[in-house]
C-alpha positions as a Markdown table, in Angstrom:
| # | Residue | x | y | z |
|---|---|---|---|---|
| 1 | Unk | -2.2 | 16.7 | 15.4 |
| 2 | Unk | -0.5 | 13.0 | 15.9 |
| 3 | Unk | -3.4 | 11.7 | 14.0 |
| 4 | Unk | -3.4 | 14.0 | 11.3 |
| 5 | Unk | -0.4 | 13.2 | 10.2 |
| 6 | Unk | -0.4 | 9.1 | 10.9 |
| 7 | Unk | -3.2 | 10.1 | 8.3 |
| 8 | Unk | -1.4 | 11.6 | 5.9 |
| 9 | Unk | 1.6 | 8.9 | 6.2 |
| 10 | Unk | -1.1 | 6.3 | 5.4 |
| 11 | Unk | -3.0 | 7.9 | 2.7 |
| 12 | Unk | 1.0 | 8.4 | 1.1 |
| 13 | Unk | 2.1 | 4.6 | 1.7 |
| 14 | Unk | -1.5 | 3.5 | 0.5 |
| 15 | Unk | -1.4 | 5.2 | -3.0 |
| 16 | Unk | 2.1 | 4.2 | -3.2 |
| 17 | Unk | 1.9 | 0.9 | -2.1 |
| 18 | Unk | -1.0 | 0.5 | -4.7 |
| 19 | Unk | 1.2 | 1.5 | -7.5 |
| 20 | Unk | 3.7 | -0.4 | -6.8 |
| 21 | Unk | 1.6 | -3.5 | -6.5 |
| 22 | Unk | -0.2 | -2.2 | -10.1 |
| 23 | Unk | 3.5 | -2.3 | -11.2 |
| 24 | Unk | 4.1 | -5.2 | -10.8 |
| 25 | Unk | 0.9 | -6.8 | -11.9 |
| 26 | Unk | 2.5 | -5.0 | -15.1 |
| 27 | Unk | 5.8 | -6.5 | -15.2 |
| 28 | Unk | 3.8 | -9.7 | -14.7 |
| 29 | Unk | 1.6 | -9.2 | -17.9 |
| 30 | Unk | 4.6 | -7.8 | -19.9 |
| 31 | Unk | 6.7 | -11.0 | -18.6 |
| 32 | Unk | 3.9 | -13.5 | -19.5 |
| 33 | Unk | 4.1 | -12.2 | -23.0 |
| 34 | Unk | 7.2 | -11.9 | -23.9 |
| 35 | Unk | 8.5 | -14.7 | -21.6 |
| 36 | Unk | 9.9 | -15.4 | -18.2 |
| 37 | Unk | 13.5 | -14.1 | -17.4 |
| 38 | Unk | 14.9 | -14.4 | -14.0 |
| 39 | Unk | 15.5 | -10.6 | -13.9 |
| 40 | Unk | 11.7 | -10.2 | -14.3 |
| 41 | Unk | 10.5 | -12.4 | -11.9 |
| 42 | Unk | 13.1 | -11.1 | -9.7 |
| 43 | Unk | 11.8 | -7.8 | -10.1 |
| 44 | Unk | 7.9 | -8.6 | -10.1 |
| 45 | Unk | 8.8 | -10.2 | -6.7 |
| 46 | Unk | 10.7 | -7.5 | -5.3 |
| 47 | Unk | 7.6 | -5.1 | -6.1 |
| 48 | Unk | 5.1 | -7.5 | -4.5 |
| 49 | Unk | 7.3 | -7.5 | -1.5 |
| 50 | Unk | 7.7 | -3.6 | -1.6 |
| 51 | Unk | 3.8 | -3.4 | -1.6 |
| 52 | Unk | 2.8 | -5.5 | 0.3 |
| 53 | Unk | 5.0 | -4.4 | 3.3 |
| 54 | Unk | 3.7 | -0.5 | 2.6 |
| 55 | Unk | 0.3 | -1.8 | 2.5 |
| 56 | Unk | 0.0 | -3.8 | 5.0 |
| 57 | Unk | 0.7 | -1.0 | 7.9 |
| 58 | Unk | -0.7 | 1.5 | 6.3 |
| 59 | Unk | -4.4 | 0.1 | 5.5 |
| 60 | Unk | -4.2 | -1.2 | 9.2 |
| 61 | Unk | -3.6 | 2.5 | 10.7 |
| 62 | Unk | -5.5 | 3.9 | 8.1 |
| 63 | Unk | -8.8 | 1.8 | 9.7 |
| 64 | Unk | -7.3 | 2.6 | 13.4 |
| 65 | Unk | -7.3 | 6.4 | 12.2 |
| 66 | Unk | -10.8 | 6.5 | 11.0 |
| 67 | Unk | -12.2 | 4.4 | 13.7 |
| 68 | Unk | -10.7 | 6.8 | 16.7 |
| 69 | Unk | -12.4 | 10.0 | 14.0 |
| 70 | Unk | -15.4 | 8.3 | 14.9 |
| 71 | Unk | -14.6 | 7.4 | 18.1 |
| 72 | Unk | -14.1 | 11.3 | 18.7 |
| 73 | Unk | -17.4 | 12.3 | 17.0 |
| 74 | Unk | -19.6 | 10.0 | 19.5 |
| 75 | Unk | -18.1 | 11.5 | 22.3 |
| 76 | Unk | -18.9 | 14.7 | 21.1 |
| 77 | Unk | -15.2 | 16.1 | 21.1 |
């Protein structure tokens, strides 16, 4: 049940911690056009930040997740 939902949690924080990260590849784009401000870069860094600190963990447990799934299925459990 515990890994079930560390599963869930990570599948969430993956898909949003993509999107944010696609965000702000957007804001860098639409920056790079129309010209640096310091709001933008301040906000295309705080996205990068947001991101990466939701991906990070959550591609990390989302690898430990699968890995004990397996683990499970060569035990035979």
């Amino acid at each position: 049940a515990l890994r079930a939902q560390v599963a869930r949690w990570t599948l969430l924080a993956n898909r949003v911690g993509y999107l944010v990260l696609a965000l702000a590849v957007t804001l860098f784009v639409l920056a790079f056009v129309f010209g640096f401000t310091a709001t933008m870069a301040t906000l295309i860094i705080a996205t990068l930040i947001v991101s990466f600190v939701l991906l990070a963990p959550s591609i990390v447990l989302g690898y430990a997740v699968k890995a004990a799934e397996r683990d499970d299925v060569e035990r035979g459990y």
